[in-house]
C-alpha positions as CSV (number, residue, x, y, z in Angstrom):
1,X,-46.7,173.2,112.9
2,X,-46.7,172.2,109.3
3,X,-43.8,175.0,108.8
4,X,-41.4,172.7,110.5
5,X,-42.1,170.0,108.6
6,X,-41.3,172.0,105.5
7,X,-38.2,173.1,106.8
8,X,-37.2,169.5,108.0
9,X,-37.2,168.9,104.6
10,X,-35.1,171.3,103.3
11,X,-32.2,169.7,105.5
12,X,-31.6,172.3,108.0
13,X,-27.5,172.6,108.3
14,X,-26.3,170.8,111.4
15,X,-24.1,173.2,113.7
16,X,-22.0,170.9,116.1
17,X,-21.5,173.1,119.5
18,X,-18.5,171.4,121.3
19,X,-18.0,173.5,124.8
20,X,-17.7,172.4,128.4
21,X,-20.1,174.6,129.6
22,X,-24.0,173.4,129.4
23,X,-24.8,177.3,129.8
24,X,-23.1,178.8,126.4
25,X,-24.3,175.0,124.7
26,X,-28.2,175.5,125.8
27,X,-27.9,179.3,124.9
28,X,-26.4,178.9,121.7
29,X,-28.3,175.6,120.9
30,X,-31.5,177.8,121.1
31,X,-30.4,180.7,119.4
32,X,-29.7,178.4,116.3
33,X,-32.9,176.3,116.5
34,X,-34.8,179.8,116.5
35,X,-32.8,180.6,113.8
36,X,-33.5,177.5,111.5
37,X,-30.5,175.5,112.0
38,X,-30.0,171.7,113.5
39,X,-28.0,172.2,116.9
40,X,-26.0,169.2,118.1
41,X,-24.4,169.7,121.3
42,X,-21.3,168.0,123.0
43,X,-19.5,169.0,126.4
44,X,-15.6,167.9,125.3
45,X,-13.4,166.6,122.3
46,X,-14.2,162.7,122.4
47,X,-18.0,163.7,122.8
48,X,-17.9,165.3,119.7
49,X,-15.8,162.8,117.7
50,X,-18.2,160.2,118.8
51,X,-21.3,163.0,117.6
52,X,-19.5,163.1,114.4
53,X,-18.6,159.3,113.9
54,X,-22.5,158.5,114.4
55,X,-24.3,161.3,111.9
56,X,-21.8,160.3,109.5
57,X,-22.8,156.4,109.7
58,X,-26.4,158.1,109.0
59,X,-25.3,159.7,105.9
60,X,-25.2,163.6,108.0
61,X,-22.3,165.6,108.7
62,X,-22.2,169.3,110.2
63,X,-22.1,172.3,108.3
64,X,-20.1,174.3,111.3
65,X,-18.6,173.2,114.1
66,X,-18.3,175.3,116.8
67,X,-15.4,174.3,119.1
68,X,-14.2,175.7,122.3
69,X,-10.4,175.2,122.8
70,X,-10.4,175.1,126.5
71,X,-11.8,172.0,127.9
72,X,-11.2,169.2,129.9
73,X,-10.5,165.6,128.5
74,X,-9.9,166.2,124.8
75,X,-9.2,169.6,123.9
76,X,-10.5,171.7,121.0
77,X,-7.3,171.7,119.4
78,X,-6.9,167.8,119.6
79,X,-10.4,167.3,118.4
80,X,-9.9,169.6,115.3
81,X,-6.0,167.5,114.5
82,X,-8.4,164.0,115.0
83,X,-11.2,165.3,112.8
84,X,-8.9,166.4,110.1
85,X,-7.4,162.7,109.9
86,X,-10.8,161.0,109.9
87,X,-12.9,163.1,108.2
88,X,-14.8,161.2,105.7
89,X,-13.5,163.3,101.9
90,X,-16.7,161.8,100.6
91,X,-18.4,165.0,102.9
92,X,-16.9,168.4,102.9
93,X,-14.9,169.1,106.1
94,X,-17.0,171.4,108.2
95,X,-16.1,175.1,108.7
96,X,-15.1,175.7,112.0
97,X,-15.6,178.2,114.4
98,X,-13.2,178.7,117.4
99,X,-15.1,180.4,120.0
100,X,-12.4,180.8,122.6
101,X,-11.3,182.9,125.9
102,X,-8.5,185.6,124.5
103,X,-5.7,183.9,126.1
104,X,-6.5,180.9,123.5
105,X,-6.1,183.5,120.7
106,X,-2.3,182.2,119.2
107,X,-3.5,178.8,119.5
108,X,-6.8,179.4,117.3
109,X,-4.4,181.5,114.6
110,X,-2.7,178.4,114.3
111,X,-5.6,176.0,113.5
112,X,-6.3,177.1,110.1
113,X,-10.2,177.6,111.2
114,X,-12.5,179.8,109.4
115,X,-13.2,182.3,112.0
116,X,-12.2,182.9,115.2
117,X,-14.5,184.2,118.1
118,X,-13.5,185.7,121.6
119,X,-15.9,185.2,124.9
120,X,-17.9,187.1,125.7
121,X,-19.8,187.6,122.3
122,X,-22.8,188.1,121.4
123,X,-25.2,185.7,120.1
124,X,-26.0,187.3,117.0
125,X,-22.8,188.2,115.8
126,X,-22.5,184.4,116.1
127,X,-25.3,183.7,114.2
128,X,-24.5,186.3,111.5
129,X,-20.8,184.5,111.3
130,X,-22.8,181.1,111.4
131,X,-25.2,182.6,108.1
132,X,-22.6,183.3,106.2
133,X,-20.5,180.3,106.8
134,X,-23.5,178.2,105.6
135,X,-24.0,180.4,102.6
136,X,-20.5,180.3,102.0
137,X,-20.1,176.7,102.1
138,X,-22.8,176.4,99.3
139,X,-26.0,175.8,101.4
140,X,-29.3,177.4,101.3
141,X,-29.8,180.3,103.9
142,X,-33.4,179.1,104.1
143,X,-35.6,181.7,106.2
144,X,-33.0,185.1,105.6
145,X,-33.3,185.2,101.7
């Protein structure tokens, strides 16, 4: 296993998947630890603020954020207005990902996100949106170049 421990060093980019249900989190959590990245996983809006509060204390932040809109307790959309407040400027703000039902499709256009995604979808035309986000935002596609 000494190839993980090389690529733990290379700081894998964090993706924060924030969705209510444990199915599409577990499935897409696997697809991006196959695919080299560090999933984080939370089921609603204060979850994830709570995800993001603690890996920032630790000096980590997510690359992407993943963020369904839909969900009970805090919403995707109040999430995204609470993490634009608090966000930390000394980190750049994560690119985010709506990955949302179509009948949450005006509400995403609104939310000045990066990309917007519309269940079902396929896992690697996630991942290919995820890739390029992260080379995007200036960090190292590790294992695809």
């Amino acid at each position: 296993m000494d190839d993980d421990c090389d690529r733990s060093e290379e700081r894998q980019p964090i993706v924060l998947v924030v969705d209510d249900n444990p199915a599409i989190r577990d499935m897409v959590a696997w697809a991006l630890e196959l695919d080299g990245y560090e999933p984080a996983e939370a089921a609603e809006g204060q979850e994830a603020l709570a995800w993001v509060d603690n890996a920032v204390r630790e000096g980590r932040y997510p690359a992407v954020i993943l963020l369904d809109l839909a969900m009970p307790g805090m919403d995707g959309a109040t999430f995204l207005q609470r993490l634009r407040s608090q966000w930390e400027p000394a980190y750049p703000f994560p690119q985010i990902v709506v990955v949302t039902a179509g009948a949450g499709l005006t509400t995403a256009a609104a939310l000045d996100v990066q990309q917007v995604i519309v269940k079902p979808f396929h896992v690697r035309d996630l991942l290919d949106v995820i890739r390029r986000l992260t080379v995007w935002d200036g960090q190292t596609d590790m294992h695809h170049r």
